[in-house]
C-alpha positions as CSV (number, residue, x, y, z in Angstrom):
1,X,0.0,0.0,0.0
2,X,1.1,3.4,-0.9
3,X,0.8,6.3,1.0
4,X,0.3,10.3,0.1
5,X,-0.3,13.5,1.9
6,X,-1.0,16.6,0.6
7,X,-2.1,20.1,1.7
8,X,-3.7,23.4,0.3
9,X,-5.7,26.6,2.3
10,X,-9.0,27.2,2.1
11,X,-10.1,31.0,1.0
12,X,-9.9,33.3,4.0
13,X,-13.7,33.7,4.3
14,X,-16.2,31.7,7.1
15,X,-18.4,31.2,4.2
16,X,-16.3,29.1,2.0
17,X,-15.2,27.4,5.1
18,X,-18.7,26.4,5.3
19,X,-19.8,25.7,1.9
20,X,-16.5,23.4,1.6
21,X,-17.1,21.5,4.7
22,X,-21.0,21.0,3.7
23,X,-19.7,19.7,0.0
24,X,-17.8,17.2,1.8
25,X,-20.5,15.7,4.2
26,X,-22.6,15.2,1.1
27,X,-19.9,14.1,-1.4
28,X,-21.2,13.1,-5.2
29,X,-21.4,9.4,-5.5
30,X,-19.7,9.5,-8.6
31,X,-16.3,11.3,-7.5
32,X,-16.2,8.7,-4.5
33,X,-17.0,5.9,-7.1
34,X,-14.0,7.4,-9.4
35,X,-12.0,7.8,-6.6
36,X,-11.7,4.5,-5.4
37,X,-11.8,2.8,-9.0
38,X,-8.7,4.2,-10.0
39,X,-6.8,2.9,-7.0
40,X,-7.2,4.7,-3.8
41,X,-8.5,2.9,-1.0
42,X,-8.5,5.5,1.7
43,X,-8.9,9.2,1.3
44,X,-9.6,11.4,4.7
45,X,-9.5,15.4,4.5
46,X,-8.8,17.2,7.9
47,X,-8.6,20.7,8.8
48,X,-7.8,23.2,11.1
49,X,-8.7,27.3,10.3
50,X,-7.6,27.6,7.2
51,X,-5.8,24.5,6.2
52,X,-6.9,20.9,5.1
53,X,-4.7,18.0,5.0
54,X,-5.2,15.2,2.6
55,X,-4.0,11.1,3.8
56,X,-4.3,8.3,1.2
57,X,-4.0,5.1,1.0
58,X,-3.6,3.9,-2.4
59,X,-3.0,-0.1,-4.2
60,X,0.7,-0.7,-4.7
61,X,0.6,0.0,-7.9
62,X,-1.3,3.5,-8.0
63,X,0.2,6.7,-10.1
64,X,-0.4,9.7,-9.1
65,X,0.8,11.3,-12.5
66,X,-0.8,8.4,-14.5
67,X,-4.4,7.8,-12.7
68,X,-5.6,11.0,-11.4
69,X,-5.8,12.5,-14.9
70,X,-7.7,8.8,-15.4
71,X,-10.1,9.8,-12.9
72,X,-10.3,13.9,-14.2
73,X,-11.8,12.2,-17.3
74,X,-15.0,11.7,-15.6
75,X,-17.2,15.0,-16.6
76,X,-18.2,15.2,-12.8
77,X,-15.3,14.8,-11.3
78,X,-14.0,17.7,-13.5
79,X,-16.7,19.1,-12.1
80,X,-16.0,18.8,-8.6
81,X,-12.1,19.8,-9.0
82,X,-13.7,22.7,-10.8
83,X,-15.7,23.8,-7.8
84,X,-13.3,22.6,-4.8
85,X,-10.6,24.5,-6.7
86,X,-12.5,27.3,-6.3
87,X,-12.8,27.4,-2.6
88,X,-9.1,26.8,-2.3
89,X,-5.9,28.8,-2.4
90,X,-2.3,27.1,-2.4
91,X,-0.4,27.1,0.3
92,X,3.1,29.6,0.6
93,X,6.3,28.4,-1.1
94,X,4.0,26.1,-3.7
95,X,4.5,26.3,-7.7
96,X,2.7,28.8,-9.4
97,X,-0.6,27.5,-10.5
98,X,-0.7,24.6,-7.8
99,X,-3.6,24.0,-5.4
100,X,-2.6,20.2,-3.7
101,X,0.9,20.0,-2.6
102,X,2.5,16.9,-2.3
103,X,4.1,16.8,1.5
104,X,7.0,14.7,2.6
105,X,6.8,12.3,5.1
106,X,9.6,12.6,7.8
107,X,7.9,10.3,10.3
108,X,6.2,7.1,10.8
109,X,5.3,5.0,13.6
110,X,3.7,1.5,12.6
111,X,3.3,-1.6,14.8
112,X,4.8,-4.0,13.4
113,X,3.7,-7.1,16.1
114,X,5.5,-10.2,16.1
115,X,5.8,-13.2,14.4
């Protein structure tokens, strides 16, 4: 299993904050059906003022270069990027243009059990 974390800022204004939050409680079954058809098996969004955090889990073999734009070819989830994207803002130090920003993981703490 792969894992990803990414991060962006919402739009400083409560009423984004809100309309973001309420899109997500209520997510279209199609972009949750596209999400997890082309490979990611667990996708949680938190966030605190401001800024959300993304974790997935993905299959082993998942792309992010080669199966998200697989996904984006779904008229709704175009859709949805196309309205998320416009409740967000990237984050300071990102590239020009970006919205999600990959993050790198410096920690990890797993239980491992024994055999």
């Amino acid at each position: 299993m792969k894992r990803f974390a990414q991060t962006v800022r919402l739009k400083d204004d409560p009423e984004i904050i809100r309309k973001y939050e309420e899109y997500h409680a209520h997510p279209w079954p199609e972009t949750n059906a596209g999400l997890l058809k082309c490979g990611i098996l667990r996708m949680y969004i938190y966030r605190f003022g401001r800024h959300l955090f993304m974790f997935m889990e993905t299959k082993d073999d998942f792309d992010l270069e080669r199966d998200i734009p697989k996904y984006m070819e779904h008229p709704r989830a175009k859709e949805w990027d196309e309205l998320m994207r416009g409740f967000q803002e990237t984050v300071p130090g990102a590239p020009p243009g970006s919205t999600w920003v990959l993050m790198n993981e410096v920690y990890a703490l797993e239980s491992g059990g024994t055999k």
